[in-house]
N, C-alpha and C positions, 0 to 999 in steps of 0.2 A: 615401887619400881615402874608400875603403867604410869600413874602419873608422872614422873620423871620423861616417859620414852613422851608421854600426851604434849606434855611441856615443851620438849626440843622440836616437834613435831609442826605446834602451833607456828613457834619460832621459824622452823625452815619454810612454813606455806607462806610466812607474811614476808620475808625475805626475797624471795620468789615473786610475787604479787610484785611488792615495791620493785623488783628490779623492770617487770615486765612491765609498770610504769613509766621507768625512766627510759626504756628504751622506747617507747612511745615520743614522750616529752622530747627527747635527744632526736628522734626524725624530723620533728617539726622544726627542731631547729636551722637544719639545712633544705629541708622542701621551700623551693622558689615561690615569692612572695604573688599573691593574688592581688591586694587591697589595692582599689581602685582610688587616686590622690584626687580624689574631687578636693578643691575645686580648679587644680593646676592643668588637671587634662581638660580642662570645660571643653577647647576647641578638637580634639581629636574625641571628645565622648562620645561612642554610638548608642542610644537610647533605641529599643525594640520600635517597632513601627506599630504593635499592637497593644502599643505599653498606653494606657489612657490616662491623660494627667489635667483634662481643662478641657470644656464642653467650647466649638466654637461655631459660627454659622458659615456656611457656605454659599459665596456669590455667584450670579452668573457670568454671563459674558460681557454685563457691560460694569461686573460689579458693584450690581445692586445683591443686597440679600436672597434666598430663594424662599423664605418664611412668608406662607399665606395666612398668618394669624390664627390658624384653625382650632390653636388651643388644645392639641393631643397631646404635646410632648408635656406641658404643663398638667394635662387630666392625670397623663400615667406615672409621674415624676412620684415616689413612695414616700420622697422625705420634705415636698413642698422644694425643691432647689429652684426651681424656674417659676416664674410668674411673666406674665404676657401684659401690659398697657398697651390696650387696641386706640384706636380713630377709625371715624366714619368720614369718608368721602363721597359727597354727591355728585354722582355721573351724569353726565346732560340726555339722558331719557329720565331722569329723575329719579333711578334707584339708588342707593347707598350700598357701598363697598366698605367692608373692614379689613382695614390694613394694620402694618404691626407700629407701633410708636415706637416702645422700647423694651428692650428681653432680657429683664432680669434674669441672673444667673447665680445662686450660692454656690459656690468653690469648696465653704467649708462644711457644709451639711451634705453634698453630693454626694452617692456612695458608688460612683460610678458602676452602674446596674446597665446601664448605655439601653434601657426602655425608650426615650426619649429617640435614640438615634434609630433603632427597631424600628419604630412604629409610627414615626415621619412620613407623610404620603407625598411631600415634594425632595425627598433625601435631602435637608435645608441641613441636617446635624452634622456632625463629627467630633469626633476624639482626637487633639495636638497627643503631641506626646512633651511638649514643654513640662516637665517637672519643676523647673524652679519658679514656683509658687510662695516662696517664705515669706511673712510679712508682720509686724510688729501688732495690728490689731484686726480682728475677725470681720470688721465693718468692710474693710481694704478686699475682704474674698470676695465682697458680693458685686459682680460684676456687669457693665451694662455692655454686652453684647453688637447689638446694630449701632453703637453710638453712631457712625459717621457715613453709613453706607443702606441709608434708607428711603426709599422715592417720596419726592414730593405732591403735595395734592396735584398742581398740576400735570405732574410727571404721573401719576398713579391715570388720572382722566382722560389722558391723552393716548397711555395703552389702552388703558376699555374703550377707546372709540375705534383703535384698530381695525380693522375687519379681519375674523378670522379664518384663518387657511382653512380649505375642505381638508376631509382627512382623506386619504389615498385610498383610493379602493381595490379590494384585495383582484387579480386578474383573473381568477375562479369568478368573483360574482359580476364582474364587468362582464367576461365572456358570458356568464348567466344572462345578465339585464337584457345585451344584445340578442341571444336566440329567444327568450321571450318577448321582444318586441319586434324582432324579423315574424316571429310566431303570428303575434296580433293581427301584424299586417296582411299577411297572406290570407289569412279569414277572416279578414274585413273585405278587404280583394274577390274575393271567394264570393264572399255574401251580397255583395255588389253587384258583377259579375251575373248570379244567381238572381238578384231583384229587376234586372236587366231582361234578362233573357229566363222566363220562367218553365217554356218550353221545353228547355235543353234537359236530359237527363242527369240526374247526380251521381256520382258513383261513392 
């Protein structure tokens, strides 16, 4: 007779179960649809702004590169994605300058860890958030970066002969230099003054 009541028992829990499934399965039916129709919305798609999709360099103002070749963002790169080909340009005091030639980039070995953008000491890096990246072979990832936007030897010589601007001095140490050199003077003044007239008492 337990077996019997065990038996109906089993029966009523897996009934119960399955219904409380289907009433699950039956909501999803009517909850409004999320899935985003890439590739139909491409023009209205908002892509996060911190979303990192493809390492890119950053120009200045006249839209040259800001990469001074320094070779950090390559030291710290964990998976090898970046490699640096320098050139040496001779300046007319006769030292040599290394500039950047060309900045390789793998797309597919990157693990966007953004080390490279860290610890950049001209902020030359950044993160696109371009994701469409797809491409038939892995050769196609590996990317040249400054193709078109890198100064010429000339162009490179012709900034190092610049002269370069003093750097501003803070108005704490200007008002300094000044009272120590009004300072100077008055006891120079003084001592003058005093080599003059040996007589006169000093207080």
């Amino acid at each position: 007779m337990s077996s019997i009541k065990e038996y109906f028992s089993s029966v009523g829990k897996g009934i119960a179960s399955l219904a409380k499934g289907m009433a699950v399965t039956g909501k999803e039916f009517v909850t409004p649809k999320v899935t985003e129709q890439y590739p139909e919305n491409r023009q209205t798609l908002k892509i996060a702004d911190r979303f990192r999709a493809e390492l890119t360099l950053i120009g200045d103002e006249q839209g040259h590169n800001k990469c001074i070749a320094c070779g950090i963002c390559q030291m710290n790169c964990p998976n090898s994605s970046i490699e640096l080909k320098t050139r040496f340009v001779e300046l007319p005091d006769g030292k040599k300058k290394k500039v950047l030639d060309k900045y390789f980039y793998d797309l597919g070995s990157c693990t966007f860890c953004m080390l490279c953008v860290t610890t950049c000491p001209q902020d030359a890096l950044e993160f696109s958030n371009d994701f469409e990246q797809a491409v038939f072979t892995r050769d196609k990832l590996v990317k040249v970066l400054n193709s078109h936007s890198e100064l010429t030897d000339a162009e490179v010589i012709a900034e190092a002969s610049k002269p370069k601007p003093k750097p501003a001095m803070d108005p704490e140490q200007l008002a300094k230099i000044k009272a120590e050199a009004l300072a100077k003077a008055a006891a120079k003044k003084a001592a003058q003054q005093a080599a003059q007239n040996p007589d006169t008492p000093t207080t």
